[in-house]
N, C-alpha and C positions, 0 to 999 in steps of 0.2 A: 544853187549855192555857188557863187565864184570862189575860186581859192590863188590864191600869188602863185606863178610858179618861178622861185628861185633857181639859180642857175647852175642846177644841178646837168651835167654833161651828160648830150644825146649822142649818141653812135647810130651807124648806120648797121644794120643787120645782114651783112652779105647780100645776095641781090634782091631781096623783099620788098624793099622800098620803107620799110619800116625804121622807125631811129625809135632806141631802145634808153631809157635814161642809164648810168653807168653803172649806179645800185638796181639791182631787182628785189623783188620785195617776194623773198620764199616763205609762201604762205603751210608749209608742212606742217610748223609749230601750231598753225589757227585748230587742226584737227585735232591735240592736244596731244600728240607723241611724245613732247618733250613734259609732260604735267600739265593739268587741266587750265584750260583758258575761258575766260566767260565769254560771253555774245558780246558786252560791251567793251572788253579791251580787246577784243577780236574788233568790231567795228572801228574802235576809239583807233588802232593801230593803221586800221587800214586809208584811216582818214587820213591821218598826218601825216602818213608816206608819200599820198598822192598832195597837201598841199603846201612839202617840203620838195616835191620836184618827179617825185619817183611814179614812171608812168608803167611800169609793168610790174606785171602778177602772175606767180607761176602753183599750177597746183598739182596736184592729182588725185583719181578716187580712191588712189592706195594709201594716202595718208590718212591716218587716223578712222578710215573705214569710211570715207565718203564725209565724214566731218568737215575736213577742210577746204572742200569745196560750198560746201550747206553755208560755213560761216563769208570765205570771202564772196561768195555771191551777196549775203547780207551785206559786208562791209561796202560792195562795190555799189549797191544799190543803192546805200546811206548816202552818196557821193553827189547823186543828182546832177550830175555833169551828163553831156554827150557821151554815147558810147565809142566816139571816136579817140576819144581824148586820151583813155586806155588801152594798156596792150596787155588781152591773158593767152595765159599759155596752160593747158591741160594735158593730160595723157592717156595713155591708153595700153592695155595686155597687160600689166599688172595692177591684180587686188587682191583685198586682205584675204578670199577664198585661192588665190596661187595665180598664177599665168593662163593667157590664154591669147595668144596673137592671130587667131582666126581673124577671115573676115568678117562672120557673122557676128563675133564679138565686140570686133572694134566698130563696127558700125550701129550695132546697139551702145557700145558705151557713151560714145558720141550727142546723144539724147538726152541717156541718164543724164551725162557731166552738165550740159546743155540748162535742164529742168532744177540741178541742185543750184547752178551758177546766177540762173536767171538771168540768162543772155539767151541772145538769137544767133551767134557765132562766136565762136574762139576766133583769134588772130592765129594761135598755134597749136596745132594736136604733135605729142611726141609720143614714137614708141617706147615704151617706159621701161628702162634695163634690159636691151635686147639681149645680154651674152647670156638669156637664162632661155632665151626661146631658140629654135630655129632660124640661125641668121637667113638660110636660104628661104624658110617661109614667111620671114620680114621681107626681103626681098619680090618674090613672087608672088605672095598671097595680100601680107598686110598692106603696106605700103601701094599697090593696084587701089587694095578697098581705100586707102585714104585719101587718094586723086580722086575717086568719084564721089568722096564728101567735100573735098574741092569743087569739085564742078556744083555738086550741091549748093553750095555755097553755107555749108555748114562751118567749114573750119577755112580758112585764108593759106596757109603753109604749112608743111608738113616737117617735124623734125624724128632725131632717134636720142635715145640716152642711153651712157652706162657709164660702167668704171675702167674695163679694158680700153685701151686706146684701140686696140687693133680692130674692134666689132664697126669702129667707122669706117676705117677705108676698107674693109670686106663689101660692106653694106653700098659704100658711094662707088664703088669702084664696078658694080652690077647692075649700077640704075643707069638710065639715058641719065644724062645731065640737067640740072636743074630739076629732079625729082626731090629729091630733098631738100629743104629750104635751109635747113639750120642743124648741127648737133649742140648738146648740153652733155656738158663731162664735167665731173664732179670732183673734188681732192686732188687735180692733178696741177692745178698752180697756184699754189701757196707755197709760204718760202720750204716749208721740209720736201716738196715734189713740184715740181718745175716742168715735168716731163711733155702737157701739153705743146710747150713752145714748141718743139721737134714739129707738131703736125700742124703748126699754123700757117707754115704755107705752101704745104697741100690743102691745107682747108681754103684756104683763099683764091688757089687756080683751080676750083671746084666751084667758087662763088656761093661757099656755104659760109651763112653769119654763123658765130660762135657765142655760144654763152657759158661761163666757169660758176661750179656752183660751190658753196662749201669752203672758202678761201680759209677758215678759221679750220677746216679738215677734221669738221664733225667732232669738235669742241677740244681736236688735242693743243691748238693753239688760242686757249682761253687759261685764265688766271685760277679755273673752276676745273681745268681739266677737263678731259671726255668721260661721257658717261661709261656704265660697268660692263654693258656689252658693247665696248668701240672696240673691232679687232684688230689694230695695230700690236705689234710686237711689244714687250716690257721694254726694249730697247729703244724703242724711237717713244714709246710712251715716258720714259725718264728722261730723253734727249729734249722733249717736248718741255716739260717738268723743269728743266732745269733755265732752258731758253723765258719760259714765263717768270720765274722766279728772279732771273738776271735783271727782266725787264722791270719789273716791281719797284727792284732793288736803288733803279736809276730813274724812281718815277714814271715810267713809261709804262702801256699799257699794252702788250703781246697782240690784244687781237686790233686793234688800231692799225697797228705798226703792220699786218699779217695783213689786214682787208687794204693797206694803203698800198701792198705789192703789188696786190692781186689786181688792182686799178690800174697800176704805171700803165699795164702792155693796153696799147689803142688796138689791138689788133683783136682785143676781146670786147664783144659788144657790150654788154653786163652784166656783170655780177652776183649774182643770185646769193643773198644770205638769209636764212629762216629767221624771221619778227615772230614775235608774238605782246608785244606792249609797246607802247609811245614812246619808252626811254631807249628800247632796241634801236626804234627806227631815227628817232634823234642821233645815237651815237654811231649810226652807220653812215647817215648822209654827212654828220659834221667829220667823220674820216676823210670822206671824198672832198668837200668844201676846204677842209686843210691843206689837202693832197694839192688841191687847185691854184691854190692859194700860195703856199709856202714849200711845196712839194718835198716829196720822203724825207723820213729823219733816219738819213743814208748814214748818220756813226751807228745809231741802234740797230739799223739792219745791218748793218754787216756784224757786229759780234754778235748778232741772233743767229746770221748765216753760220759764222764759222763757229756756233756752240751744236747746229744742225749736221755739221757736214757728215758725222761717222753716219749717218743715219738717211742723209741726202736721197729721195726718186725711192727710197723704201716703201712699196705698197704693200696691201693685205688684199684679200680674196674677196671676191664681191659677196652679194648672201647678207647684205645685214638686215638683222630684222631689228628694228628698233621697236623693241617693245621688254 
C-alpha cells in the first residue's frame, strides 16, 4: 500500500542518524488506559498517522499490560510499507507486575515486546521511569545488557525515561559517551513547565537526541481536564482550569495552542502525544502543519502564559498509575 507523505517536519535525533517526524504517535492510549479502544480504531489510527506524515511509534509493555504493544504491532503490520520507513520505540524495567531493571529481565523483555510488535527490531529500547530503580544498576547492570542487544542487533539505540530531570545527567554523566542514544522526559515542556529547556544543552554537548512527551501534561491542558488520578496540586489544576476556559472563551483551543509550543523548540526532536482515533491524530498533525504554516498564535500564548505564571515549572511526584 503507498501512502503521500505530507510534509510534516523531520528532526534529526541527536547522533542516531535517525530523523524523527515532529509529532510522535504515543501509542499508551492503543492499550486502553485511557477507556477501551477497539482493534479497528487502534489500527484505523495507526494508519492515518503514518499516511499523514508521522513516522514514529513509541510504546511500552507497561501500558495497558502489554495491550498496547499487541495493538500497535497490529496497526503497524496493517501498513504494509518497509520496515524501514518506520521508527518504534519500546521499553523496558517497568510492568504492570512493578520494576525490574536486571539484566536478565531486560533481555528477556526485549523478545516478549519483540513477538507482541511483530517486528525483528526496535529502532529504540528505553529504560522506562528509571528514578523508581537503582540509577547505579541502570548504569552498571542494565544499560551493559542493552549494548549487547545492540550488538545483537535486537534493538538500534538505547534511551532512558522519567520525570525527574536530574535521573539524566546521573545516568549520562556515568556512561562512556555515546552509550546512551536518546532521553524521553515527559510534562516538563508545555507552557505550565518549561524546565526541560535548562538541560537542552547539556543534552546536545552529550550528542543525546531528545524527545518531550505529554505536552498537553496528562490532560491538565485540555478543555476536558485531567483525569481523577492526575496528581498535580488543586492549585495548578484550577490555574490549568481557568487557562482552558480563557481559551474557549476566545475560540481557541488550549491543547492546540499547548502542542503548538511544545513544537516551536527545534531543539526537541518529537513530540510524543497519546492517539487513540483518526480524529486525535488529524488534530495533532493539523497543529503542527499550522504551526508551519502560519506559526504560533503568540497573543493566546502569552495570556495563557501569564494566566499560568503563579503556578509556572510546578511539578508533582513521579508514581502515577493511571488506572
Amino acid at each position: 500500500m503507498a501512502y503521500p507523505h505530507p510534509n510534516l517536519e523531520l528532526r534529526p535525533l541527536g547522533n542516531t542518524g535517525l530523523k524523527l517526524s515532529c509529532v510522535g504517535f504515543g501509542a499508551s492510549p492503543l492499550g486502553s488506559v485511557f477507556g477501551p479502544v477497539s482493534e479497528h480504531d487502534a489500527i484505523s489510527s495507526v494508519r492515518e498517522a503514518f499516511r499523514l506524515g508521522i513516522n514514529f511509534f513509541d510504546t511500552s509493555p507497561y501500558y495497558g499490560g502489554t495491550l498496547s504493544e499487541k495493538m500497535l504491532g497490529q496497526g503497524l503490520k496493517a501498513l504494509g510499507v518497509p520496515r524501514n520507513e518506520y521508527i518504534v520505540s519500546t521499553k523496558c524495567g517497568r510492568y504492570v507486575e512493578g520494576f525490574d531493571f536486571s539484566a536478565e529481565r531486560v533481555t528477556k523483555s526485549i523478545d516478549e515486546s519483540l513477538a507482541r510488535l511483530q517486528l525483528d527490531y526496535v529502532d529504540i529500547l528505553q529504560c522506562h521511569d528509571i528514578e523508581f530503580g537503582s540509577l547505579d544498576q541502570i548504569v552498571n547492570e542494565t544499560i551493559p545488557a542493552l549494548r549487547k542487544l545492540k550488538e545483537a542487533g535486537k534493538i538500534r539505540f538505547i534511551g532512558i525515561t522519567g520525570l525527574p530531570l536530574g535521573v539524566f545527567t546521573y545516568v549520562l554523566d556515568r556512561v562512556p559517551p555515546g552509550t546512551v542514544d536518546v532521553i524521553l522526559s515527559y510534562c516538563r515542556y508545555s507552557i505550565n513547565d518549561s524546565t526541560l529547556a535548562d538541560l537542552l544543552p547539556y543534552l546536545k554537548s552529550k550528542g543525546v537526541g531528545v524527545i518531550s512527551a505529554s505536552p498537553l501534561a496528562m490532560g491538565l491542558l485540555t478543555e476536558n481536564g485531567p483525569p481523577e488520578w492526575h496528581p498535580a496540586s488543586p492549585e495548578l489544576k484550577s490555574a490549568c482550569e481557568a487557562a482552558a476556559a480563557f481559551c474557549k472563551e476566545k475560540g481557541k483551543n488550549i491543547s492546540k495552542i499547548a502542542m503548538q509550543y511544545s513544537l516551536s523548540n527545534k531543539d526537541i526532536s518529537s513530540v510524543l502525544v497519546g492517539m487513540n482515533s483518526v480524529r486525535q491524530v488529524e488534530e495533532n498533525v493539523s497543529a503542527a502543519t499550522e504551526l508551519a504554516t502560519f506559526g504560533k498564535d503568540q497573543e493566546t500564548l502569552s495570556e495563557v502564559e501569564a494566566i499560568l505564571i503563579p503556578v509556572k515549572n510546578q511539578t508533582w511526584p513521579s508514581g502515577i498509575q493511571q488506572s
